[in-house]
C-alpha positions in Angstrom: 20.5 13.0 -13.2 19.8 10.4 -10.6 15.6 9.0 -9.7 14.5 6.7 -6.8 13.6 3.4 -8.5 11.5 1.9 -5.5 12.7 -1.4 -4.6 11.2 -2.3 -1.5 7.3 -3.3 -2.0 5.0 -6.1 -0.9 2.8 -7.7 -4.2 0.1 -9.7 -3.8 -1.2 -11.2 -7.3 -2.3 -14.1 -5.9 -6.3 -13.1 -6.1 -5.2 -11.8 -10.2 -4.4 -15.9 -10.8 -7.0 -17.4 -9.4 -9.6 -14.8 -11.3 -11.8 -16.3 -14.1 -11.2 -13.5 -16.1 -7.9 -14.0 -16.7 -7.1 -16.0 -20.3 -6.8 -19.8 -19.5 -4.0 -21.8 -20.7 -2.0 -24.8 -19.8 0.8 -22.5 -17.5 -2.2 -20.7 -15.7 -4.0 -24.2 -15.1 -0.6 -25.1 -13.2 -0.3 -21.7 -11.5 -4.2 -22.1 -10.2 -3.7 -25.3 -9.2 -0.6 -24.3 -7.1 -1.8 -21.3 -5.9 -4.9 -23.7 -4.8 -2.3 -25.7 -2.8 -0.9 -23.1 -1.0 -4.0 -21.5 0.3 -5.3 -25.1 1.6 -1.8 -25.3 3.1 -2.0 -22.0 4.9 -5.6 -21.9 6.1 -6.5 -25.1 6.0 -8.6 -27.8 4.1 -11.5 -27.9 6.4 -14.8 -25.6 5.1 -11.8 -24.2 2.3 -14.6 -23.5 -0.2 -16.1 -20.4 2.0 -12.5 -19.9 2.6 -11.3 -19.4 -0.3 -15.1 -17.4 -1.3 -14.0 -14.7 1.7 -10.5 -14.7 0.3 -11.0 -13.3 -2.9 -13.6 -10.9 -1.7 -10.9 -9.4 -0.6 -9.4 -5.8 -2.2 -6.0 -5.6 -1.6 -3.8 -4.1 -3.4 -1.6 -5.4 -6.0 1.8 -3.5 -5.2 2.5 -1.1 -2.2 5.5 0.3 -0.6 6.7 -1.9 2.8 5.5 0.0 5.9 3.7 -1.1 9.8 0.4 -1.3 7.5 1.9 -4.2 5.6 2.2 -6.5 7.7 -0.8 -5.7 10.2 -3.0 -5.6 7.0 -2.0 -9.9 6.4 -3.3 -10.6 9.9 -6.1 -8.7 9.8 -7.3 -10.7 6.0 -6.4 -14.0 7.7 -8.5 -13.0 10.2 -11.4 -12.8 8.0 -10.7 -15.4 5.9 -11.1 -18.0 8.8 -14.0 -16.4 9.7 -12.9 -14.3 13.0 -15.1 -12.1 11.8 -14.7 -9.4 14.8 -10.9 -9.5 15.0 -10.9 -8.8 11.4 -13.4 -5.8 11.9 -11.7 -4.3 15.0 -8.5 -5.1 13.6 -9.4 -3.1 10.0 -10.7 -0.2 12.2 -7.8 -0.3 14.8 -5.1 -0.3 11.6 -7.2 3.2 10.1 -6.1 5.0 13.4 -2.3 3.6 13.4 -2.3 5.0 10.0 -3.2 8.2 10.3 -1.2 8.5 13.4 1.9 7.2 11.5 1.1 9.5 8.1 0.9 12.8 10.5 3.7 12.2 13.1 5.9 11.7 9.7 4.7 14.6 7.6 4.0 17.3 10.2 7.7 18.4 10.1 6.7 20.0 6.5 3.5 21.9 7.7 4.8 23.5 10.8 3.1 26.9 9.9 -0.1 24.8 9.8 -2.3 25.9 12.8 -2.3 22.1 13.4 0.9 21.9 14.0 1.0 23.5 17.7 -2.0 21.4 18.4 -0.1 17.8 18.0 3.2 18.6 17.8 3.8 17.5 21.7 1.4 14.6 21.0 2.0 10.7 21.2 -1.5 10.3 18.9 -4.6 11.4 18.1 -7.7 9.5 19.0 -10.2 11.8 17.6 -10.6 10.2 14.0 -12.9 13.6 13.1 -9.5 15.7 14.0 -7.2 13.6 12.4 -9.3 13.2 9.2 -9.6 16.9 9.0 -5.8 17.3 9.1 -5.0 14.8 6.3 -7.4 16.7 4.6 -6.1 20.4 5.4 -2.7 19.3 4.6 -3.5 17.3 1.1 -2.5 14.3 1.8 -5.8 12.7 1.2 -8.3 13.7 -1.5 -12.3 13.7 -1.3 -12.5 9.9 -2.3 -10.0 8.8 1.1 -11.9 11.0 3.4 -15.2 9.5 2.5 -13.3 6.1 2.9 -11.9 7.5 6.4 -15.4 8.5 7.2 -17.1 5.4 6.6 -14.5 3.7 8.5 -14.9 5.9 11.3 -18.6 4.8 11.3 -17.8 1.0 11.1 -15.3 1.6 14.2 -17.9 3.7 16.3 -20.7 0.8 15.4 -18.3 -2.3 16.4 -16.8 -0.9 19.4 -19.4 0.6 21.3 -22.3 -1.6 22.2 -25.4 -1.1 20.8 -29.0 -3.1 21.8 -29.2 -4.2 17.8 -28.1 -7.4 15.9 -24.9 -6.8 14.0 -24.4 -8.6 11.0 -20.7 -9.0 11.4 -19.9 -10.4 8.1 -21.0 -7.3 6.2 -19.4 -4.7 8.2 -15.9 -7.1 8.2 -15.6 -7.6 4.4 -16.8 -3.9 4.4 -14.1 -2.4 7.2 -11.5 -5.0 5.5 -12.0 -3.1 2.1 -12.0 0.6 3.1 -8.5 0.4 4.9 -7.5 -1.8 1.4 -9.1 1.5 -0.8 -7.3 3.7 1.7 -4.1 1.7 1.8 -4.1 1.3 -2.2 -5.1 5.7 -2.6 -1.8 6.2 -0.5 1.2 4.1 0.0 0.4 1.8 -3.2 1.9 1.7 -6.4 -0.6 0.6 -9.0 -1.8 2.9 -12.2 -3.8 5.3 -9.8 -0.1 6.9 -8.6 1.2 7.6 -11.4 0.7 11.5 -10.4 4.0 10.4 -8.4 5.6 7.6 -10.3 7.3 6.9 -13.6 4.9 4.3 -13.7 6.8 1.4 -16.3 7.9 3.7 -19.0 10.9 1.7 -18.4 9.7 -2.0 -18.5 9.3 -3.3 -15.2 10.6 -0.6 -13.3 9.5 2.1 -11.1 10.7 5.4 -10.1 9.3 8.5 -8.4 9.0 11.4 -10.8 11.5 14.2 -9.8 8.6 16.7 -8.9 7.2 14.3 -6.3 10.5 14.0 -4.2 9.3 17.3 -2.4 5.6 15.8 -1.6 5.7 15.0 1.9 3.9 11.6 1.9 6.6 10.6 -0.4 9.7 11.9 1.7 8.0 10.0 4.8 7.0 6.6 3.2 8.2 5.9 -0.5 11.7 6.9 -0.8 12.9 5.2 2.3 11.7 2.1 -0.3 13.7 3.1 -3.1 17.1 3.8 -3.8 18.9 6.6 -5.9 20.0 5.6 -8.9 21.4 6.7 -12.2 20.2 5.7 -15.7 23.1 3.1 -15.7 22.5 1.3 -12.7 22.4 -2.5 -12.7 20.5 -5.1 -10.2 23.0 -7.7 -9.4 23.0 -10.5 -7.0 25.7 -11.3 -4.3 26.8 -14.9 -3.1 24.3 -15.5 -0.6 21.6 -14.6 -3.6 20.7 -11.1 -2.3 20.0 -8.1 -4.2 21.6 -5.1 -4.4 22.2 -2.1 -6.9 25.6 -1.5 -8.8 25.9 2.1 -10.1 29.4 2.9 -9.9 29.1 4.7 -13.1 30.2 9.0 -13.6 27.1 10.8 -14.5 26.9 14.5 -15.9 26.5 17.3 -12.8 23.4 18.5 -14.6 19.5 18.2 -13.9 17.4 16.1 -16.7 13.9 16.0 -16.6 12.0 12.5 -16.3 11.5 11.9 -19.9 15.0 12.2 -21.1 16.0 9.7 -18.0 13.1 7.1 -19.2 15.2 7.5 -22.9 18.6 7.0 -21.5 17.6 4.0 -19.4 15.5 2.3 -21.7 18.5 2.8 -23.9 20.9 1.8 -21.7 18.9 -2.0 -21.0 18.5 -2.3 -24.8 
């Protein structure tokens, strides 16, 4: 009867605020203007027009689960944003290869009647991105549209690493690195509309679970449930005295399976 309601994400909206297309009213003048503040405050006021132009050129992703990526991902669109324009390449390309060494090592317990499985399975990493794309691939975890992503990142790594006697024009292939690992990032670990193959995507107002028949996917088990916790239909976010978070579910549920549509009813009941 219980569901993973993910708990543990990193969101970024800040880009969504400071959007002219959003409606414009007296509450999003003040948000802008803060938002403003804080961005001169982090990367400075000096040249903060083509600051803040780089800044929202950037394509990350709204909501995704907290992993090594997370973090890494912040320096690497600092990076750019203050114009280290090669850090930020080599950094975008360097954080493809740390994930796809992290997504195998974590998932290759669940294909180990893959003939890729003897190849790596006494392997620290894998260098060879052409080896490493083609297990993702073999294995399912990434579709057509994050190879081609993986490829072209590939490309940008190859081109920015090795020297070559030709001019590179380093601010197009950073913003361009920058967004592929963001595409790839948001196609696997994020938790915008484009998952809801795996998540009860806000059937209950601002909540999110992972749908029962995605508990068994292997990127799942490896990287989104250690970000949720089980709960019941009942549960309740409360806060303790030093103002932390936590779930209280101390509630008896039924010994019997419900599917995810008949949870959805009971706990948008429940909060009613």
């Amino acid at each position: 009867m219980r569901r993973y309601r993910v708990l543990k994400f990193t969101i970024d909206s800040t880009r969504n605020i400071l959007s002219d297309s959003l409606p414009q009213n007296i509450a999003m003048g003040i948000a802008k203007k803060e938002m403003s503040g804080y961005l001169k405050s982090k990367y400075g006021e000096t040249n903060f027009d083509d600051k803040f132009k780089r800044y929202m050129s950037l394509q990350k992703p709204v909501l995704s689960v907290v992993e090594e990526h997370s973090y890494l991902l912040e320096d690497i669109c600092d990076a750019y944003v203050n114009n280290s324009l090669y850090s930020a390449l080599t950094g975008a390309c360097c954080l493809g290869e740390r994930i796809f060494n992290n997504i195998i090592f974590k998932v290759m317990d669940d294909f180990k009647s893959s003939p890729h499985y003897k190849v790596i399975f006494n392997k620290d990493s894998i260098i060879d991105w052409d080896k490493a794309i083609n297990i993702l691939t073999d294995w399912r975890i990434i579709d057509d549209k994050v190879k081609e992503k993986y490829l072209i990142l590939k490309d940008l790594r190859n081109e920015s690493v090795h020297y070559q006697k030709k001019d590179q024009d380093l601010e197009r292939m950073s913003i361009e690195s920058i967004n592929t690992i963001n595409f790839i990032i948001e196609n696997l670990f994020g938790l915008g509309p484009n998952r809801r193959n795996i998540l009860i995507y806000y059937e209950v107002p601002g909540e999110l679970y992972i749908k029962k028949s995605a508990e068994v996917d292997p990127l799942v088990k490896a990287f989104y449930i250690p970000c949720s916790f089980l709960v019941g239909p009942q549960h309740q976010l409360v806060s303790d005295p030093s103002g932390k978070w936590k779930i209280s579910d101390s509630n008896s549920y039924e010994q019997r399976d419900i599917d995810d549509e008949e949870f959805v009813k009971m706990r948008s009941g429940y909060k009613i």
